[in-house]
N, C-alpha and C positions, 0 to 999 in steps of 0.2 A: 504494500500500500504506500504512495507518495503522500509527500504532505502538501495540503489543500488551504490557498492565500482567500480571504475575502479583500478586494481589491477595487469594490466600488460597492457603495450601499445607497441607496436614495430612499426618500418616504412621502407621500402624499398626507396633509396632515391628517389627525383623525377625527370626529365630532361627527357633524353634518354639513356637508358639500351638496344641496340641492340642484345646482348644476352639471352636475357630472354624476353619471352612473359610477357602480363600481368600479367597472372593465377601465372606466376612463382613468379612474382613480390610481389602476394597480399600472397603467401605460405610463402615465405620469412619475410614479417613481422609478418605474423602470428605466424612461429617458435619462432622469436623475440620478439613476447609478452608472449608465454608460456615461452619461457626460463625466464623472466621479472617477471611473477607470482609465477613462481616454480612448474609448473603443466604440464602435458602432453596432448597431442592432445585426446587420450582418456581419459581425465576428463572432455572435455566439453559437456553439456550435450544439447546442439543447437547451431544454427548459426542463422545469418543474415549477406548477403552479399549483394552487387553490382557491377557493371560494366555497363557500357554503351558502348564500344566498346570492348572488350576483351573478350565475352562470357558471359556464365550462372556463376556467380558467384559460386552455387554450386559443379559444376565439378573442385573447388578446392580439395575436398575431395578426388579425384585421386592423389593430391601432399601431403596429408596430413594421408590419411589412411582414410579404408573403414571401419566408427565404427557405419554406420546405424544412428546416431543422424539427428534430423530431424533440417533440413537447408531452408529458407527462402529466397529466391530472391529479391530483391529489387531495382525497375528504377523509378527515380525519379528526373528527370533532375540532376541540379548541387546539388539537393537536395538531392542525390543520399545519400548517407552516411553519413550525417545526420539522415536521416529517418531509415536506416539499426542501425543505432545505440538505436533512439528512439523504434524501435522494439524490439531490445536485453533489452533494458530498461523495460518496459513494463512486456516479460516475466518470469523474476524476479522481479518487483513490484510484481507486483500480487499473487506471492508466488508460479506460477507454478516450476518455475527452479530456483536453488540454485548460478550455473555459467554457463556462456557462452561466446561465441565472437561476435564481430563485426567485420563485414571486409571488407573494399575497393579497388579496385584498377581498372588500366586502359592502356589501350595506344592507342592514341590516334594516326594517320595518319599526316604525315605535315599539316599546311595550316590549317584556319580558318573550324570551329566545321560545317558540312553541315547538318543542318536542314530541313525539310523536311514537305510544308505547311499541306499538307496530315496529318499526325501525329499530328497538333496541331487543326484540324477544320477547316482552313483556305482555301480558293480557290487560284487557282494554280497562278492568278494574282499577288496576293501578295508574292509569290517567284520570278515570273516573274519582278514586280518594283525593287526588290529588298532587301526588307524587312524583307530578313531570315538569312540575313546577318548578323548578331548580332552587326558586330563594327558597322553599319550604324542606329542602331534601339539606341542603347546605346550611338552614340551621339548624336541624336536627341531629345531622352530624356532628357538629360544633358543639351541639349542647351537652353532647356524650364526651366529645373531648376536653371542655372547660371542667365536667365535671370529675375528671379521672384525673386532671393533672393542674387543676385549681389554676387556671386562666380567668381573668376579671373580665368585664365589659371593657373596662378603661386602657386595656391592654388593645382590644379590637378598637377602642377609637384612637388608639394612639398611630395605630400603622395607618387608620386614615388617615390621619394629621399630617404624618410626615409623608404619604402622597402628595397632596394635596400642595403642599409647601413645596417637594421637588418639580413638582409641574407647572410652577411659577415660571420657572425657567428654563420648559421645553416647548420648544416651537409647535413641537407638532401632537401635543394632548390638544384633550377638549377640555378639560376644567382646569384652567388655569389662577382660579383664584383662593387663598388660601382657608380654609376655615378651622376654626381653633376647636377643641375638644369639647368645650360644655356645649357646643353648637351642635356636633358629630350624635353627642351620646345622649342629647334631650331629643333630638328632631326624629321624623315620623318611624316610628316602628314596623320594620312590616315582616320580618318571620324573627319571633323572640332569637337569637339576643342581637340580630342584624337590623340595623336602622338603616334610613336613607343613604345616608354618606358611604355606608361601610360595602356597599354595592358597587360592583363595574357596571355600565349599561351596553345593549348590542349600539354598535356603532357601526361608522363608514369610513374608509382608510384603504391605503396599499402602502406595501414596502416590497423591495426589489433587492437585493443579494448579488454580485456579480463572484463570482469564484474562478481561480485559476490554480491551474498547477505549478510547483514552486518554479519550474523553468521558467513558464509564461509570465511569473509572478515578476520573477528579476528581471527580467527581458522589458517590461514595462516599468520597472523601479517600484511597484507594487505588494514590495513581500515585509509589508509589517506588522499583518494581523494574519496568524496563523491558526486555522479550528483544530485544537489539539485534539478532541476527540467528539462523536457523536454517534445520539445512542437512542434508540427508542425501546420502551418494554410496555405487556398487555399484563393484566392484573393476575396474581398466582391465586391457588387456592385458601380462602380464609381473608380476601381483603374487602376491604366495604368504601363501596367505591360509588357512584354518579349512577343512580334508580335503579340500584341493588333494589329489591325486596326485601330484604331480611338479612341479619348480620350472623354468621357464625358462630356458636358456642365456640369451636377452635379456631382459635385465631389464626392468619398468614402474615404474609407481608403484605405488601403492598408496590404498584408497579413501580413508584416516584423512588422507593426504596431501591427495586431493582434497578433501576434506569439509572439512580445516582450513583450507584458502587460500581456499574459497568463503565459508567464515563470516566469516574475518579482510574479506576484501574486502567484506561486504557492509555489515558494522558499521564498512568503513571504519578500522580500529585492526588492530594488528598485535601480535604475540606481545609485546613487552616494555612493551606497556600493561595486560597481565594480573596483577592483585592476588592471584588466586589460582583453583587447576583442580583440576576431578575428573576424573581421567584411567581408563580402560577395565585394570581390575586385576585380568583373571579369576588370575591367578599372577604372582609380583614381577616376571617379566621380562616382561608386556606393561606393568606402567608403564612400567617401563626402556626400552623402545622404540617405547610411546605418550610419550613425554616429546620425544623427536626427532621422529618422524612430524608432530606436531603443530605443532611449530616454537620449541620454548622452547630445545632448545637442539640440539646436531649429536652426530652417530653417535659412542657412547665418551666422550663429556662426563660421562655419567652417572656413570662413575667419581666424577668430581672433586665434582657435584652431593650424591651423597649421603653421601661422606666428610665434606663440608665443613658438611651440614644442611642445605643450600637451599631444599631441599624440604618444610623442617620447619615445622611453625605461623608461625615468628619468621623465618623463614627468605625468602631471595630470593624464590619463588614457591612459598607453600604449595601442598603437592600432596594430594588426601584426604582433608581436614579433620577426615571424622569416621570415618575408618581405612578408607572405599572397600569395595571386594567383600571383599575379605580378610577382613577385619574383621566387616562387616554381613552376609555371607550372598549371595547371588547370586538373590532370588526373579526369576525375567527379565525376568515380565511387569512390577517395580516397579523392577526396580536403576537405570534410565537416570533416571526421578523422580525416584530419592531424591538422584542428583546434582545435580538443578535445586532440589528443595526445601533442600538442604543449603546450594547457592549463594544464594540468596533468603534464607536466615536470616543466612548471614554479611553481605549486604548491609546487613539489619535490623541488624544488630548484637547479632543476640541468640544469637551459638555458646558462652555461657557459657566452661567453660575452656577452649574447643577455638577459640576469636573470633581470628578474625587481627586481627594490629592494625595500626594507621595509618589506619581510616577506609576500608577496601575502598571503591571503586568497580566494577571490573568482575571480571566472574567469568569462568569457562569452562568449560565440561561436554564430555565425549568418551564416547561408547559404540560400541560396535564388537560387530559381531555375526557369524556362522556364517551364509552361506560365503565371507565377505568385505562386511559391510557396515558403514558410520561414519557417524554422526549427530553435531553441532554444535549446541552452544546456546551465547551468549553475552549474557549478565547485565549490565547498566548499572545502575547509583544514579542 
């Protein structure tokens, strides 16, 4: 397997763009990472794209130009682009293809993501109780994990808080304005112990990935950001995971579990060599317990983590840099991008006021999808 540069990344922002469809959205940052690279739409020599509501990914090539390279579809819940990324990766390891893209994007319809039991295996009851509802299934999960391992409310309003403040100073979220905690944790309640704030909403967005193999990488002067490893995993036996039915007497793991110890192993480095992570934040309590799954730190830590700031820009391990789902909106087919594009700019060094500082080296991305699925990327300088 060679090693595999990202060498151009571009993003369309994300909120609502009523002018532009999806398709338009994910062209637009794709132009934005060729221009980024120094390369044209005919150099690439494949794709891998996705979407969940805006279409086949592929009939981007009608916004981009009709050059016959063979293009990839990819749905994969919120895993969506993560997985479209790990594909582009793959076919340059391997040494079939020299460069390529990845590419995401979405727009999603007002109002909460309508899932649909049919699609997951499910009988139609379990749509009927209720249970396809995501805010209701993610806080009943939550409420079993606050209660095993003594996590506050004030814990889940704090990783809004600090969203909410890193996306001051990213161009391309939709909530850009800061709200402070008694705001987070008084305002509308809608599945106990999740309030307004502590939600991502579906959104509309694209991001675009440009990859190269290290020759192609140096050959352009583009080998600074290097994917040391990427990794997808499906749920083992015993996890409770996105419209499970029913939780296990015996318990397993979990995929976020698996997916993270295969990526740590393969780039070789392990959790306390990370500079900083974008962790899977469809609501505050899956940071809270993507933060452990992951391996940064153990079950109920989280406490002590976000009382203390850890997690904060300055902090032990920046978490979200630029305020995460919460923050940016949740377009599915682009959320898992815009965490590898966000890590690649802090690499650069160009997160303006959002820039961790010390000179980042290594990064870390996590997405996690419905109905149990975890993708890995990790970032070197």
């Amino acid at each position: 397997m060679q090693d595999v540069f990202i060498i151009g990344i571009g993003i369309h922002p994300f909120g609502r763009t009523d002018a532009l469809s999806g398709l338009q959205q994910g062209a637009y940052a794709t132009r934005q990472a060729l221009a980024d690279a120094g390369l044209d739409w005919r150099d690439m020599q494949f794709g891998f794209g996705g979407s969940d509501a805006a279409g086949n990914a592929d009939s981007i090539v009608n916004e981009l130009g009709l050059t016959g390279l063979p293009f990839i579809n990819v749905k994969n819940g919120c895993a969506t682009g993560g997985s479209a990324l790990i594909g582009a990766w793959q076919a340059i390891a391997s040494g079939q293809y020299d460069v390529g893209v990845a590419i995401g994007f979405d727009k999603h319809p007002r109002g909460a993501f309508n899932a649909l039991p049919a699609e997951y295996g499910l009988p139609d009851w379990y749509g009927e109780a209720g249970f396809m509802v995501t805010t209701q299934f993610f806080a009943i999960k939550l409420q079993r994990y606050m209660a095993l391992h003594g996590i506050t409310p004030a814990t889940l309003g704090r990783v809004a808080e600090k969203s909410f403040r890193n996306a001051v100073h990213a161009d391309h979220a939709w909530r850009r304005s800061p709200v402070d905690l008694d705001t987070i944790l008084n305002s509308q309640m809608i599945s106990d112990p999740l309030t307004k704030y502590m939600f991502c909403s579906p959104a509309e967005g694209g991001v675009a990935l440009i990859l190269a193999s290290a020759k192609k990488a140096r050959e352009l002067g583009r080998d600074r950001v290097r994917i040391k490893s990427a990794v997808v995993r499906t749920r083992p036996p015993g996890s409770f995971e996105v419209f499970a039915p029913s939780i296990d007497i015996e318990r397993g793991g979990a995929p976020t579990l698996l997916a993270s110890k295969a990526a740590f192993e393969m780039a070789g480095i392990g959790p306390e060599d990370i500079d900083l992570a974008q962790l899977q934040d469809t609501e505050s309590g899956a940071e809270v317990m993507h933060m452990a799954e992951n391996g940064f730190c153990k079950d109920g830590e989280q406490e002590e983590w976000l009382a203390n700031g850890w997690t904060d820009i300055d902090g032990r391990l920046p978490v979200n840099t630029d305020g995460g789902c919460i923050a940016c909106g949740e377009p599915i087919g682009a959320s898992g991008l815009r965490q590898v594009y966000e890590n690649a700019l802090q690499l650069r060094g160009l997160g303006g006021g959002r820039q961790v500082p010390g000179d980042p080296r290594t990064a870390y991305s996590h997405v996690y999808g419905a109905p149990g699925i975890s993708g890995v990327t990790i970032l070197e300088r």
